[in-house]
N, C-alpha and C positions, 0 to 999 in steps of 0.2 A: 020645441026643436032647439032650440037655446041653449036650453039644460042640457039637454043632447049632447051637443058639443064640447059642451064646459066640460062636462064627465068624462069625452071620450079624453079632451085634452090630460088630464088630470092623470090617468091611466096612463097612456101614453108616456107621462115624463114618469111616472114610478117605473117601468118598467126600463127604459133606458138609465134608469140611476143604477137596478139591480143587477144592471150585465155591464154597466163598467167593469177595467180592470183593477183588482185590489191588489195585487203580486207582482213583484216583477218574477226577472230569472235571474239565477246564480248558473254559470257555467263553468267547469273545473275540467280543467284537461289535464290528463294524468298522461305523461310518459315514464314508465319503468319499467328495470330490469327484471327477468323472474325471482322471484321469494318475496313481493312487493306484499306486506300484511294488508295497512288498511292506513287510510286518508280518511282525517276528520274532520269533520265541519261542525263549526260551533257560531250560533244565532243571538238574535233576541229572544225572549220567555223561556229560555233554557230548551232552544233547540239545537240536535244533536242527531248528525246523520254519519256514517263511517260507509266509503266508499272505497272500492279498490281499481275501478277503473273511469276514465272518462265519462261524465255526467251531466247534465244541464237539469237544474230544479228550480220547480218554481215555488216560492218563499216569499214572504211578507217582507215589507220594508225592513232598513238597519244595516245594520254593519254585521259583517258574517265572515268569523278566520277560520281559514284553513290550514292544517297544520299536519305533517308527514313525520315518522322518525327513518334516522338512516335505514339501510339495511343492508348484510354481507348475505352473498352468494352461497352455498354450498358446494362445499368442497373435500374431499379425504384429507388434504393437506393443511389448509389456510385458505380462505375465503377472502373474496373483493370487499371492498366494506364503499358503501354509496352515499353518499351524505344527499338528506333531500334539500333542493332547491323551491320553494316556495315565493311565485311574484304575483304579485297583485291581491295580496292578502296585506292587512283588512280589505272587506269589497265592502262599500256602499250599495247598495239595492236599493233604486227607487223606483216606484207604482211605472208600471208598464217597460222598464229599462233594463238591458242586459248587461251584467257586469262578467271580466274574465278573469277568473286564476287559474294558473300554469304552477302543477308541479312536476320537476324534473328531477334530477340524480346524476351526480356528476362523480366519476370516479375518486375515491380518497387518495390523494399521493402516498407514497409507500404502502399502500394495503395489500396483501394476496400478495405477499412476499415473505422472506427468512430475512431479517436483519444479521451481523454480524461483525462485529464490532473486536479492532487489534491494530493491528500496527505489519507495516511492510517490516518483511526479513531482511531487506536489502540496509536499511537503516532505521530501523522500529525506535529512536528518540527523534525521528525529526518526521516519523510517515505514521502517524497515528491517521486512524480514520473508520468508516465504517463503510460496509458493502452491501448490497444487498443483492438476490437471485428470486426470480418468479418461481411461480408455479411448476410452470412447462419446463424451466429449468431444474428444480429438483424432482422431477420423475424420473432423468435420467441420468447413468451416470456418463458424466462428462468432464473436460476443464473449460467448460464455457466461462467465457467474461464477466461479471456482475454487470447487473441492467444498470446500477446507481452505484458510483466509488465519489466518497466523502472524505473527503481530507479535512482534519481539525487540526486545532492550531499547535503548535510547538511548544512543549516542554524543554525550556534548559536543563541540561542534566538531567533529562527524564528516559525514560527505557520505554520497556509497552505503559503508555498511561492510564488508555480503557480499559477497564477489568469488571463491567459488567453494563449491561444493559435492558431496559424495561420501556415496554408501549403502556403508556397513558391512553385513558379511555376517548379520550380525540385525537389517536394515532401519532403526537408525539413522539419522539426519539427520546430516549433520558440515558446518560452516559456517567457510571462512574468514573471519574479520574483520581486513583490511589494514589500519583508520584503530585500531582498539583491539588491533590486535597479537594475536587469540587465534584458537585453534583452537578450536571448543566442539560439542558432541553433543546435540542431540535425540533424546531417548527416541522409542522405537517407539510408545509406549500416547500419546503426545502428539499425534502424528501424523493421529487421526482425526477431529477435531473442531477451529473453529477457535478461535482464542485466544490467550494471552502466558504459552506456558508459560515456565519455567526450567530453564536450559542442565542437563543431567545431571551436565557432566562438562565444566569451562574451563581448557583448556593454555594459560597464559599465555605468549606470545614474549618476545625483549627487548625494550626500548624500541627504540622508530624502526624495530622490522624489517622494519613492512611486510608481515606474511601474508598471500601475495597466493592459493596453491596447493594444493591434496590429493591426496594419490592412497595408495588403501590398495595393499599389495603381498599378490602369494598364502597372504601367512603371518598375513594379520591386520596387520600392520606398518601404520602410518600416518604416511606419509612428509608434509611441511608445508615448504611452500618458503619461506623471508622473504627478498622481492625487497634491499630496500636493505640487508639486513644479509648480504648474498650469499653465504647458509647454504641447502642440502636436511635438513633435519633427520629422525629415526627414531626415533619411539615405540610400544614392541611393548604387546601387547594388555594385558599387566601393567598397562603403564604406562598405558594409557586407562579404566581404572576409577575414577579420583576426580581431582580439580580438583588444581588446583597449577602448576610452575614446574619439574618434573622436568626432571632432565641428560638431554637426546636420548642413545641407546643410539647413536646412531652422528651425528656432523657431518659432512657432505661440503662443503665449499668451493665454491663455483658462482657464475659472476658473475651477478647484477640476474636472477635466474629471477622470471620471470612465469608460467608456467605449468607444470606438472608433468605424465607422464602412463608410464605402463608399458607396455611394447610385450608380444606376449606370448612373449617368449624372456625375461621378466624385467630386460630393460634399462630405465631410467631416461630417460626425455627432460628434458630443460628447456630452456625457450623465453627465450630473454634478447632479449624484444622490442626492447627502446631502440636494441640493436647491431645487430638483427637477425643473430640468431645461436642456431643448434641444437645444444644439446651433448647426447650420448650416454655414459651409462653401464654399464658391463655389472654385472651379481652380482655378480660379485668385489670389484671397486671401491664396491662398496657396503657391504661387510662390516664395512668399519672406518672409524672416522675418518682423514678425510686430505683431503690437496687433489690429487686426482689428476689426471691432465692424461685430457679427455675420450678415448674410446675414438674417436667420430665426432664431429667440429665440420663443422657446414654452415651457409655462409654465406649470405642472403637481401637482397644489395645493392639488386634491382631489383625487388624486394616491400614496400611500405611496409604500417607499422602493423600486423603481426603480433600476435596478441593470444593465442587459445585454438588449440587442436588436440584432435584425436580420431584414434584407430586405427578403421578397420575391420576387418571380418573375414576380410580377406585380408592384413593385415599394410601395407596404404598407410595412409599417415599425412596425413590432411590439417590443413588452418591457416587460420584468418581474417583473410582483410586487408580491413578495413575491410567492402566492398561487395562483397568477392572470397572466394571458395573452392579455396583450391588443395590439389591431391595430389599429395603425392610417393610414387613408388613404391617397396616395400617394398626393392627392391634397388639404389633411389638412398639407402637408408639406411645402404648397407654401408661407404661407405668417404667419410671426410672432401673438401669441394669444394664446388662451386657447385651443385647440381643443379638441370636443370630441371625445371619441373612436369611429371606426367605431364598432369590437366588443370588448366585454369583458370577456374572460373565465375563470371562476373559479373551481379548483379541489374539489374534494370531501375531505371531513373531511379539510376544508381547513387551517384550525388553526395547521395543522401539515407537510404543505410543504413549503421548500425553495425552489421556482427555480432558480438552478446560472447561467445557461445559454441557450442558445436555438440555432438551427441551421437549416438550411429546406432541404431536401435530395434532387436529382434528378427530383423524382415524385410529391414533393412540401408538403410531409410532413414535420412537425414541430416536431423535437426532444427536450426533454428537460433535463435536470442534474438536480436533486432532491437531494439537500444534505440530508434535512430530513431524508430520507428512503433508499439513498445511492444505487441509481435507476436511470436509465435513460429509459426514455419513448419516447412514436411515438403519434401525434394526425394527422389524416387522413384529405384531406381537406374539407371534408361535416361536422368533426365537428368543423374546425375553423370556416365556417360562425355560428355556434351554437349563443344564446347568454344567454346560461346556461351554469348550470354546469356539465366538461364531465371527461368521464371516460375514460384515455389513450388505444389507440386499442393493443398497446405492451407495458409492463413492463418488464424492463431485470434489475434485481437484480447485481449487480456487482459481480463477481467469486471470485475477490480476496481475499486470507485471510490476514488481518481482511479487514473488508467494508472497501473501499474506499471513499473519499471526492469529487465527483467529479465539481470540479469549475469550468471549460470551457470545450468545446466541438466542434470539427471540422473534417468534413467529406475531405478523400482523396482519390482523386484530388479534387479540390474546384467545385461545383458544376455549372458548365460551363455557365446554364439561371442566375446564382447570381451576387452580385455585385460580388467583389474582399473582403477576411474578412481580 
């Protein structure tokens, strides 16, 4: 009977050792906006689970991060862009214990907007600034107010100072200023409200250079054209964290560039409006300093006053002359010549429009900045194959008092099918 018992004992404790708990739980609460891809979680022994909604799992002891990427909205126009919020990551998990991570999404400042960047009519050397309009605002046309008016600082003797502008892949503001020679960066968290913030971050040029241009490249890289010191200059993303006077990581030689822009095989455009003249560079030529001879030169003898250009999203490049909108086709870019436009469109009353710049949304319309009229307009794409002259499907009058200048123009987040501007 003895043994009996000893045995049943014996049994007994095996049995309560193999129904302990060996796991605890990991719990991850997902709050997002729709287009939410996937939420990852990453363990001990190279465990990997991707979730897209609210979960609770049970998991072996350790430390387990969870990890989200932003994500923008869909939209015809420009989309919301959501930066994930991630707390309570790392989690500790111990045997029987419940650990919580919370991922959320907090709107980007400035996202799912039109930037546009110039100077007040009323006195454009002391009212430099940038504006920006929603969505809902560019569907219609109207002279609504800007939701955000940025006043930057004063130029002495300066005239329009901004003459062009680029979103950085952390939604960034980046502002050429040609009359003070600087590249400079507005913060994101600036972006939401209006005011006179201070530049994050001011890459000073040389004297007399002229910064007329921007364009970031797919690696972060922030190329800055200075028209009269006829330099493409390359500062990698090191070098855009603090103010200064830093040595460009690369000088390319380039005559009187006016305008910058990345086609997307990674070549280089610049626009040497004065000669009318389009030089092309490839990578490679970009990699080091030098004065290379361009890969494509195309001349524009019977195009006056070339000013901006934009890539669409089939690789034609179009350009602003004055009153006029022309495209060249993606395979009039292959080899140096005259080429002619594929088309040509001209605004009505055309002797009274400047276009200073252009940009293509989402949906692949073509927006334009009309200093003339102190207007930014929408051309639809049935009527850029037009080869007349059309009449914009949206005019939105600038809200600001007094009119606005607007000299560049840039949709945020960058339009994902585009090159990089």
């Amino acid at each position: 009977m003895t043994k009996k018992i000893v045995l049943l004992a014996l049994v007994v404790g095996c049995s309560s050792s193999t129904t302990a708990p060996h796991t605890g739980s990991l719990k991850v609460t997902v709050d997002a906006p729709a287009g939410l891809d996937t939420v990852t979680i990453a363990g001990p022994g190279g465990f990997t689970k991707k979730i897209t909604s609210s979960t609770t799992l049970a998991v072996a002891p350790g430390s387990y991060t969870v990890a989200a990427t932003d994500i923008a909205s869909k939209d015809s126009i420009v989309g919301i862009v959501y930066d994930a919020v991630v707390t309570g990551s790392p989690a500790t998990i111990a045997v029987g214990a419940t650990a919580t991570v919370s991922v959320g999404f907090a709107v980007r400042p400035g996202s799912g907007a039109m930037w546009v960047v110039g100077a007040s009519a009323s006195a454009p050397n002391t009212a430099n600034g940038a504006i920006a309009y929603t969505v809902a605002q560019l569907r219609a046309s109207s002279s609504a107010r800007p939701t955000v008016h940025l006043a930057f600082p004063v130029t002495p003797g300066g005239n329009i100072d901004a003459n062009d502008v680029a979103i950085d892949g952390q939604g960034n503001l980046w502002v050429a200023n040609e009359n003070s020679n600087t590249a400079v960066e507005y913060g994101v968290s600036a972006l939401s409200a209006s005011g006179s913030p201070t530049p994050v971050v001011t890459l000073q040029q040389p004297a007399s250079s002229l910064t007329t241009s921007l364009a970031f490249d797919a690696n972060g890289d922030l190329w800055v054209a200075n028209g009269l010191g006829n330099a493409i200059v390359e500062f990698t993303p090191s070098q855009l964290t603090s103010s200064g006077s830093p040595t460009p990581a690369v000088t390319i030689t380039s005559e009187l560039p006016e305008a910058i822009r990345f086609d997307s095989h990674g070549n280089l455009w610049a626009l040497n409006s004065t000669d009318g003249l389009l030089y092309g560079y490839t990578p490679g030529q970009l990699a080091a300093s030098g004065q290379p001879v361009p890969s494509v030169t195309l001349s524009f003898d019977t195009i006056p006053a070339l000013y901006s250009m934009a890539f669409d999203a089939s690789g034609n490049l179009w350009l602003t002359a004055l009153a006029s909108l022309v495209e060249l086709s993606s395979s009039s870019l292959a080899t140096s010549g005259t080429p002619t436009p594929a088309v040509t469109l001209t605004l009505p009353n055309a002797d009274s429009y400047i276009i200073a710049s252009i940009a293509f949304d989402n949906g692949g319309d073509l927006w334009y900045s009309d200093i003339f009229h102190a207007t930014i307009a929408e051309l639809v794409p049935s009527q850029l194959a037009a080869t007349a002259k059309v009449t914009p499907t949206v005019a939105l009058a600038y809200g600001a008092t007094p009119l606005f200048y607007g000299t560049a123009i840039a949709f945020s987040p960058h339009t994902p099918a585009l090159p990089l501007h």
